[in-house]
C-alpha positions as MATLAB code, in Angstrom:
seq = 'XXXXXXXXXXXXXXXXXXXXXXXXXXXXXXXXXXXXXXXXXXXXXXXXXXXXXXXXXXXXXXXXXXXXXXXXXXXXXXXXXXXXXXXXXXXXXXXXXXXXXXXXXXXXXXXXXXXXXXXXXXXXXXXXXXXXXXXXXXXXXXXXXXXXXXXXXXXXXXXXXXXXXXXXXXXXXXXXXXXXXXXXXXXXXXXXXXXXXXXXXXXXXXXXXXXXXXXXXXXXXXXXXXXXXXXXXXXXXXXXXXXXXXXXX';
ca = [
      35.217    1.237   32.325;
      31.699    1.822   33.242;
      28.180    0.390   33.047;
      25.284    1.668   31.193;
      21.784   -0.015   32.071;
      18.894    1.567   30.055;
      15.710    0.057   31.590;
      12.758   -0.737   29.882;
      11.694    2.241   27.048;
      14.671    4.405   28.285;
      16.630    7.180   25.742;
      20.066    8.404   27.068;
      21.198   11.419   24.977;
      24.487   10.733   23.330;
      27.194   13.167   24.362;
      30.093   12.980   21.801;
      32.706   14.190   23.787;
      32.020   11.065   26.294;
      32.222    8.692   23.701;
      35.157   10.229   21.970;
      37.563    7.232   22.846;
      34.871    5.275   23.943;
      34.169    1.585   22.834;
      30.231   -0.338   23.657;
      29.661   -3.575   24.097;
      25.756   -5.190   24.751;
      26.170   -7.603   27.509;
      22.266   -7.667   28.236;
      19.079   -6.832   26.435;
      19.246   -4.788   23.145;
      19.973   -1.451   22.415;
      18.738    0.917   19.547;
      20.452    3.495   18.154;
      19.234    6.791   17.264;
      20.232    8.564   14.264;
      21.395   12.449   13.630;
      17.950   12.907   12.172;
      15.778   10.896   14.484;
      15.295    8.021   12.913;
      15.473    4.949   14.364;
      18.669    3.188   13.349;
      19.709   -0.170   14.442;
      18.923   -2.562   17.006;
      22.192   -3.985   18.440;
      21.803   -7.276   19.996;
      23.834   -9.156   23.048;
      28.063   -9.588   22.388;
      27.325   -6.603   19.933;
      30.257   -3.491   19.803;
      29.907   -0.395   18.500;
      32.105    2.667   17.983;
      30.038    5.891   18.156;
      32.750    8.728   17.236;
      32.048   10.271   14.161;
      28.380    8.018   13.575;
      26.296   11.071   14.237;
      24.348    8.501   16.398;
      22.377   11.259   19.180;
      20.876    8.848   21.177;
      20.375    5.185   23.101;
      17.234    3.330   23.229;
      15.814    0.578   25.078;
      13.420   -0.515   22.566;
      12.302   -3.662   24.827;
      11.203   -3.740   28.683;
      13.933   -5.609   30.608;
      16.955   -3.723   31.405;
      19.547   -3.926   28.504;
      23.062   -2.928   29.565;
      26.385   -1.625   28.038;
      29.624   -1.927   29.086;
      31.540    1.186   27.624;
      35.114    0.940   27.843;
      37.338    4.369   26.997;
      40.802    4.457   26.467;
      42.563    6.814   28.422;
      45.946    8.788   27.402;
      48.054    5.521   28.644;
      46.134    3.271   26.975;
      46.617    4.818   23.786;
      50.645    5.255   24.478;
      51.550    2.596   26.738;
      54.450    3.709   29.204;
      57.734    1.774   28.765;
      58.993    2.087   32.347;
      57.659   -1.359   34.851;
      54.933   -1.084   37.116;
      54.649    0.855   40.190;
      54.881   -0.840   43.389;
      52.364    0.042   46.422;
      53.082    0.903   49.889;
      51.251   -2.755   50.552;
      54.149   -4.058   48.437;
      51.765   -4.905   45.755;
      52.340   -3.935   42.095;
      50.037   -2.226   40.102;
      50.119   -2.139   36.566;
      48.040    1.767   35.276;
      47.554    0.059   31.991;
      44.940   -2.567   33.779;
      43.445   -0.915   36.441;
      40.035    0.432   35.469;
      37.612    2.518   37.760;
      34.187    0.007   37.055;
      31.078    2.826   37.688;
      27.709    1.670   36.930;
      25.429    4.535   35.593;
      21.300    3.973   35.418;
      19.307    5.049   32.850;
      15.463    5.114   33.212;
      12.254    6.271   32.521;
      12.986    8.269   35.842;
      16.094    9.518   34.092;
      15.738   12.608   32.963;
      12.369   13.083   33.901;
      12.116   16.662   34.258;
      13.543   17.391   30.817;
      10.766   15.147   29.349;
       7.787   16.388   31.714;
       9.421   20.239   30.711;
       8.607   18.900   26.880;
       5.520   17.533   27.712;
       4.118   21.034   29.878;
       5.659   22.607   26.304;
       3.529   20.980   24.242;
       0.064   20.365   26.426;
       0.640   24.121   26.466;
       0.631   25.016   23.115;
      -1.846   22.485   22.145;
      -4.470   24.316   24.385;
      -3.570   27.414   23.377;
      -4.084   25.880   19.887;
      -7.307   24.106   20.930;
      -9.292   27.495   22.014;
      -7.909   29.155   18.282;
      -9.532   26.425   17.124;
     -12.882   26.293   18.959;
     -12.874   30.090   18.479;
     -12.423   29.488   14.517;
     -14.844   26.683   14.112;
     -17.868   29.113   15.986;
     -16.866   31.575   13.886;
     -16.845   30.182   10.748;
     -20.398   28.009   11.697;
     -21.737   31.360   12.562;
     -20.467   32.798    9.138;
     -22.139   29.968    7.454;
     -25.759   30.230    9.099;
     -25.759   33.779    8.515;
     -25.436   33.017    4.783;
     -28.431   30.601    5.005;
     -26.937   27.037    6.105;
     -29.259   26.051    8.936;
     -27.017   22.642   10.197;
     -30.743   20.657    9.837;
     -29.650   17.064   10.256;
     -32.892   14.905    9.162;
     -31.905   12.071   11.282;
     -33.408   13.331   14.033;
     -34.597   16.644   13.224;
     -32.193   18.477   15.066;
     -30.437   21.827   14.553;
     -26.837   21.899   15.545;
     -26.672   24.616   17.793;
     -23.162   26.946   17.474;
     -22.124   25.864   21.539;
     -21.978   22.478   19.947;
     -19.270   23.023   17.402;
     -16.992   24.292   20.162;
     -17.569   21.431   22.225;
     -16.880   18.627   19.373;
     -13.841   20.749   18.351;
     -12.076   20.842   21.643;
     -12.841   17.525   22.660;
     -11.589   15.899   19.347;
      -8.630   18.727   19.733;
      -7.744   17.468   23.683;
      -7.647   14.116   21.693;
      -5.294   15.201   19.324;
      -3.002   16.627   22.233;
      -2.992   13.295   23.723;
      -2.038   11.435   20.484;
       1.353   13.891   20.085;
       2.125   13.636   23.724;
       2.083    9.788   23.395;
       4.282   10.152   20.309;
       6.986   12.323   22.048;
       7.420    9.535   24.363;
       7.222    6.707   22.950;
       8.319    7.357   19.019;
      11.725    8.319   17.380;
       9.730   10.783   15.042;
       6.448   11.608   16.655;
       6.199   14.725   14.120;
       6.178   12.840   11.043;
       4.426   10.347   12.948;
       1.068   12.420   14.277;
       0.931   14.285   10.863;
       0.583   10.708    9.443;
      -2.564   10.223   11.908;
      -4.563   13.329   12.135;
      -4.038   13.270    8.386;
      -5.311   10.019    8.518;
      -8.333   10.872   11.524;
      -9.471   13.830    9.332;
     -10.065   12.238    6.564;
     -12.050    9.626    8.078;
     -14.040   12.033   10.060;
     -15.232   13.678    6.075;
     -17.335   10.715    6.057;
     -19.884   11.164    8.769;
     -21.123   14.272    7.038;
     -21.520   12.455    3.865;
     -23.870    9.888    5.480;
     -25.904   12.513    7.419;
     -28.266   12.911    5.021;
     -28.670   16.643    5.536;
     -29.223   18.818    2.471;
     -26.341   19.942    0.323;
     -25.148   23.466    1.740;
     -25.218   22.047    5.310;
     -22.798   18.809    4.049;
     -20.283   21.353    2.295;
     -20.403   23.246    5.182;
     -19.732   20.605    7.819;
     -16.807   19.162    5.935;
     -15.345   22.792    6.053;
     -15.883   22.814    9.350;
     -14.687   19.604    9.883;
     -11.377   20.938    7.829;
     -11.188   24.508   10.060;
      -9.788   22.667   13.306;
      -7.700   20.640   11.228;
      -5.670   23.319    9.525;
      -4.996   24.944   12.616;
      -4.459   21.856   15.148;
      -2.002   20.095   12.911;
       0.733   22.185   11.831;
       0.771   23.636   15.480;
       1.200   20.029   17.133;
       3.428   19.575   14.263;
       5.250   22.380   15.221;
       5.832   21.865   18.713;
       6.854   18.389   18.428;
       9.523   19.244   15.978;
      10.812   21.755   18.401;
      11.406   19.034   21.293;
      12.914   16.732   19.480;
      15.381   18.711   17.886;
];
């Protein structure tokens, strides 16, 4: 018999052949439990027993921020074919009955558990979401340089200004740096951060199509800054995508 305690926001990996003959039980908090596929499955409350042989369950969540804790209890080879013969005595004189007698551990599980796997995902992605992040500054300057040779001067009337080609790299990194942080934040803290960020940039792109609408500026330049504003995008997402996929897999 042993003790799981999953504090606050912790994920302990499910290992099947530990839970082969093992048995839960929620004596504090509540537990989640993660599916095969990542999604988030059930939230098991206090008094709450669960089987996990066979579930394709992969993981155990602490979906709250006090400790929750599960006592697991796994039958060993006796327990499954009690012995017919009477207890052992001691050398204290005492008997001792191998059917009862349980070894009690108590095993921690935190956000400090397993650390370095999750700061070896996180270096994974930030490191293919630069890498990313120059592609896409490199693609955005190219493709605004593309678009004043052909005549688009990037005139905004509010203002008067001219945007100049530095400037395009500058917005698209920054707004790419952001996009790094959004994943990161979903690899920690959701059960399917890919499905999840494709959901938001989706979501932030299309809201960022509006600014150039509103600008003002002359046809070819709007058409032209919503490409632009689409060039990042195309190569941003399905990298972060990607990446995320690949950690939590």
């Amino acid at each position: 018999m042993r003790t799981l305690a999953l504090r606050g926001g912790a994920r302990v990996a499910v290992v099947a052949a530990e839970w082969r003959d093992a048995f839960g039980v929620v004596t504090r908090g509540r537990v989640q439990l993660e599916l095969r596929d990542g999604e988030p499955g059930p939230v098991l409350g206090r008094d709450a027993g669960f089987w996990l042989r066979g579930t394709g369950v992969r993981a155990l969540r602490n979906p709250g921020r006090r400790t929750a804790r599960v006592r697991i209890v796994t039958l060993r080879s006796q327990d499954r074919h009690p012995p017919v013969n009477t207890p052992r005595t001691s050398a204290t004189g005492q008997q001792r009955n191998d059917m009862n007698s349980v070894n009690d551990t108590d095993v921690v599980v935190g956000p400090a558990s397993g650390r370095a796997g999750h700061t070896h995902r996180l270096r994974g992605l930030a490191s293919t979401g630069l890498i990313a992040t120059l592609a896409a500054m490199a693609a955005t300057t190219l493709a605004a340089a593309l678009a004043q040779a052909v005549g688009v001067d990037f005139a905004i009337p509010n203002g008067g200004e001219t945007i100049p080609l530095p400037g395009f790299a500058v917005v698209t990194g920054f707004f790419s740096v952001v996009g790094i942080v959004i994943a990161a934040a979903l690899l920690r803290w959701s059960a399917r951060p890919a499905e999840r960020f494709v959901w938001t940039a989706v979501s932030l792109t299309a809201i960022s199509l509006v600014p150039p609408l509103l600008a003002g500026a002359n046809t070819a330049t709007t058409i032209a800054l919503l490409g632009l504003h689409l060039v990042p995008a195309t190569v941003m997402i399905p990298t972060l995508a990607r990446s995320l996929r690949a950690r939590t897999d």
